[in-house]
Each structure stands twice: as structure tokens, then as C-alpha cells.
Phi, psi and omega in degrees: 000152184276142163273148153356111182257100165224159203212133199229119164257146203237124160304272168281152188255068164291158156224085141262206167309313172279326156332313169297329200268331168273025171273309172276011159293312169322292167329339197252356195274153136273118201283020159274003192232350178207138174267115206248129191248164160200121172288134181194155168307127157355119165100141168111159190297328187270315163308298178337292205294325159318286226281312160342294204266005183074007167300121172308154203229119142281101176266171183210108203249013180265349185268168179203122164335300185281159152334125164197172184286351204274356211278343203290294166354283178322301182309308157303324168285324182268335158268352153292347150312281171319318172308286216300289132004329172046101140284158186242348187231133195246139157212129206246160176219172188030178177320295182298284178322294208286343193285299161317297195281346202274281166339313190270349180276349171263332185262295157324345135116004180323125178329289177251160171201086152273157181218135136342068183273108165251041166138144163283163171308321141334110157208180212295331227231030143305151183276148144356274205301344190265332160313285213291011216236296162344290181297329188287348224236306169284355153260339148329287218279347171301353156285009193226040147212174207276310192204124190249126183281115157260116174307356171190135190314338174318309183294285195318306166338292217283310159323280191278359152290291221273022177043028173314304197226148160303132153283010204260296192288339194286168168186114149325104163214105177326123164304144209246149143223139179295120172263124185257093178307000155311311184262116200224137171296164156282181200275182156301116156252144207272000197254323199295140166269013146189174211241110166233138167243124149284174186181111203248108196213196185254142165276054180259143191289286181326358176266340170081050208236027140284311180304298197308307201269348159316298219286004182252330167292335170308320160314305202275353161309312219264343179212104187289349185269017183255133185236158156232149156252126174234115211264157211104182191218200200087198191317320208271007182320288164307309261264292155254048135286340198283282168357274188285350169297322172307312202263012180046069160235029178275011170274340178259326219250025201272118155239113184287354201077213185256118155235183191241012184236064177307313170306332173278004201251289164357279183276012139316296212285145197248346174216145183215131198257141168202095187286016189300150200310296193223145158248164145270299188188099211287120173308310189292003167288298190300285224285333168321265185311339180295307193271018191109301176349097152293164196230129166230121177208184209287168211258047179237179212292167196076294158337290180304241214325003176271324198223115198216139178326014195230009167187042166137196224225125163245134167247127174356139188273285211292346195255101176279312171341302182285330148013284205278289164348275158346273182289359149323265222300002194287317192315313183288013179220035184312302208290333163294350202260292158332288210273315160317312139293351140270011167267330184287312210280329148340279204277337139329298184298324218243326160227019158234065182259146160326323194262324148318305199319273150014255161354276188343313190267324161327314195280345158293296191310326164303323216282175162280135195288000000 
């Protein structure tokens, strides 16, 4: 039997959330059964790991985050791909990529074309006029697929009151991570001589990680037996290294950079924090709460459906004060601390597991159009 041609295009060649979550879709395909292709700008952990994993690897090296002339290229260059290639399946992720590609797999005529919403481009904390221009640009492009994925019900919701996207097309799947019942943080001990809170995120402004690293210096002012890791790269990267260096805290204060051995990292932590501006449905949240990890991070859409009083703490976006407060008082709420990550590792198990996920997405690539 022929197999199947799908092919999931990616902007950056990252291995961050969306990235991760289209790997494990791949992952889960069978390859007597789908021939897997994947597109991304040139370079980077997410090509190795393609090329790594025997995935065919198409660059595009014409793509660009920002607005650019360049996007016109990009454009022209992926249907003529989808032409030569006859793909049966287009599968697009994030903004650029869904905006650019969904146009060009229709006008190449691709059979099926899905997209991926891991958060819109849009959010509360954009001017008015730069929102509204967004949404227009994502309902315009949402005529030109088949089935549009939202990662958390907030979006969908939101989508189809404002008329964005059809509700025929729309569909909630909840992002999936393998839970390994092995790996569990450790208990509490009454002997640690300090108390960490972690956090693996992007140095990036949507991560919020100026706000983030005020509110731990302020912590580690008043209790020095409070430790952080913030573990990542980007733009902001120096920037709050100088921050804690100004504050003589690189002893309290740790940025190790990026690894890639997260989990070892992980069940370090007695706590994990990611105070960011907008989410979709953040994987570094998901993989937190799979070993135990209570969670504290900022109230906004994705969050909220991740973290609830019964496994961790949601704070206001704008109030660094109840912050700072919060991670005060956590050294002192070990035994609340237990039971709150085993509510996370629960909730893990039971509605953000792999094997939905998966399913899920198998079951858009079956159906019939």
C-alpha cells in the first residue's frame, strides 16, 4: 500500500513547546504507513533531532519570524514544494508557519491541511489596534484548512464567539506528555538546607522572565535558603544575568543556560515556577507536574487550565507583589507542597497523558474530509 506523505512545518528549528509536541505526534505515526517529512529554517536542535530520528528533513531557509519581503519567497518556495512532493498531508504549527503554509497547500491543492494553534499571536497585553489586525489575518487564514487544533479550550472558546475560525473545524487536544512512573521528585526533607524553585523557559518578553527574575531577587533579599534555577537562553538572556550580578546573588540566582537533560533537572526542584505573559498550554508546566512538581505561575488562559488550588498556586500577571509573597511562604508548606504534586502527577496521568494525545491527532489524519 502507498504510504501516506505528511509533512509538519515549524518556524524555528528549536526544540521547545511546539516543537516537542510535534515530535510527539510523529513519533506515534507508523512508518510502514506515513512517509514523514518536516520543514523549518536551516540549523538548530530540531533539525539534529529530525535527521536523528530518520525523518525526512526539508529547510527553508527564506523563513523569518518578523514580518519580512522575505515571507513572500517562503511562500512561493512551499508550493512549489507541495507541488513536487504531492503531499497528502500539510500540517502547520504556530503563526507564520500556519499563515504562509495553509495558503500555499491550497493553492497547491493538498488534500488534507491542518493547523496547530499553540497559542494565538494575539494577546491581552498588545495595543488594541495590533490585536485586532491579528485576528483579522487569522480569520482571513483559517478558510484555507481543513481542521484547526487549539491546545486549550480558552482559544477555541474565544475563536468561535468572535467568529474567527468555523466551529465545524475547530477541536480542543489538550497537549500529551509520557508519564513515566519512575520519575518522581524527591520527598521533602526536614535536613534540606535550602529550598529550589525552578523553571525551564525561554529569555524571551512573552515569558515574562524581567518580572520573573525582580520577583526572586527580591525573595532571596529577605531569605537567602531560597535558591532559583532558570534554566534557557534568548534575547534576555544577558540582560538578567547583569540583574543578578548587580544584586550579588549569582549564588542564589542560578542561569546554567539551556540543557537538554531536563528531567534531571527537574526532580531537583521543590517547586516550578513560569510566570508568563500568554501561554498556549505550556509542555515545561506538563512535564513539571508528570514527576510531582507543585506549580506556580500567572493566571492566564492555558495556565488556568493546567493549575488550580488543588495543585498549585495561579497568580495574577500584573501583581509582582503577591509573587514575591507566594514564594516566600512555600519553604514553610512542605507537607501542602506533597500533596499538591501528587495532585499534579494525577492530573498528568488522567487528562494530559500521551496516548490521548496521539489518538487524537491520528484520528484528524483518518478522517474523511
Amino acid at each position: 500500500m502507498e504510504k501516506v506523505k505528511i509533512v509538519h512545518i515549524q518556524l524555528l528549528p528549536l526544540l521547545s513547546g511546539a516543537q516537542n509536541v510535534m515530535l510527539a505526534i510523529l513519533n506515534s505515526l507508523d512508518r510502514n504507513k506515513y512517509d514523514i517529512y518536516v520543514i523549518s529554517k536551516p540549523g538548530g536542535p530540531l533539525v539534529e533531532k529530525v535527521l536523528e530520528l530518520g525523518y525526512n528533513y526539508i529547510p527553508l531557509s527564506s523563513f523569518r519570524r518578523s514580518i519580512s519581503v522575505l515571507d513572500f519567497v517562503a511562500f512561493i518556495k512551499l508550493i512549489t514544494i507541495f507541488k513536487h512532493y504531492k503531499f497528502d498531508i500539510v500540517h502547520t504549527h504556530s503563526s507564520k508557519p500556519g499563515f504562509i503554509g495553509r495558503i500555499a497547500a491550497r493553492i497547491a491543492e493538498v488534500p488534507k491541511i491542518v493547523h496547530t494553534i499553540h497559542g494565538f499571536s494575539f494577546h491581552y497585553a498588545q495595543p488594541l489596534i495590533i490585536r485586532f489586525f491579528y485576528q483579522v489575518l487569522e480569520k482571513f487564514v483559517s478558510q484555507f484548512c481543513d481542521k484547526i487544533v487549539f491546545v486549550n479550550n480558552f482559544e477555541r472558546e474565544f475563536a468561535i464567539k468572535y467568529r474567527i475560525v468555523n466551529e465545524k473545524k475547530a477541536i480542543t487536544i489538550y497537549n500529551g506528555i509520557k508519564f513515566d512512573k519512575k520519575e518522581i521528585k524527591k520527598i521533602y526533607r526536614k535536613g534540606d538546607n535550602v529550598f529550589i524553585i525552578g523553571s525551564v523557559l525561554r529569555f524571551e518578553k512573552i515569558k515574562n522572565i524581567i518580572i520573573t527574575i525582580k520577583a526572586a531577587i527580591e525573595v532571596c533579599k529577605v531569605n537567602d535558603k531560597i535558591v532559583f534555577y532558570f534554566i534557557g537562553d534568548g534575547k534576555l538572556f544577558n540582560e538578567c544575568r547583569q540583574m543578578v550580578s548587580e544584586a550579588n546573588l549569582e549564588e542564589n540566582i542560578i542561569l546554567p543556560g539551556w540543557k537538554n537533560n531536563i528531567t534531571e533537572w527537574l526532580v531537583k526542584f521543590d517547586v516550578y515556577l513560569l510566570f508568563s505573559i500568554a501561554e498556549g498550554l505550556s509542555i515545561s508546566i506538563l512535564e513539571a507536574m508528570s514527576i510531582g512538581l507543585p506549580i506556580i505561575a500567572s493566571d492566564v488562559k492555558g495556565n488556568n487550565e493546567l493549575v488550580s488550588n488543588t495543585n498549585g498556586v495561579l497568580v495574577p500577571i500584573n501583581d509582582i507583589d503577591r509573587l514575591t509573597a507566594v514564594l516566600l511562604s512555600l519553604p514553610n508548606e512542605k507537607e501542602r507542597l506533597i500533596e499538591l504534586g501528587r495532585n499534579s502527577r494525577k492530573s498528568v496521568e488522567e487528562k494530559f497523558n500521551l496516548t490521548d494525545f496521539v489518538r487524537r491527532y491520528k484520528d484528524i489524519y483518518n478522517q474523511e474530509k
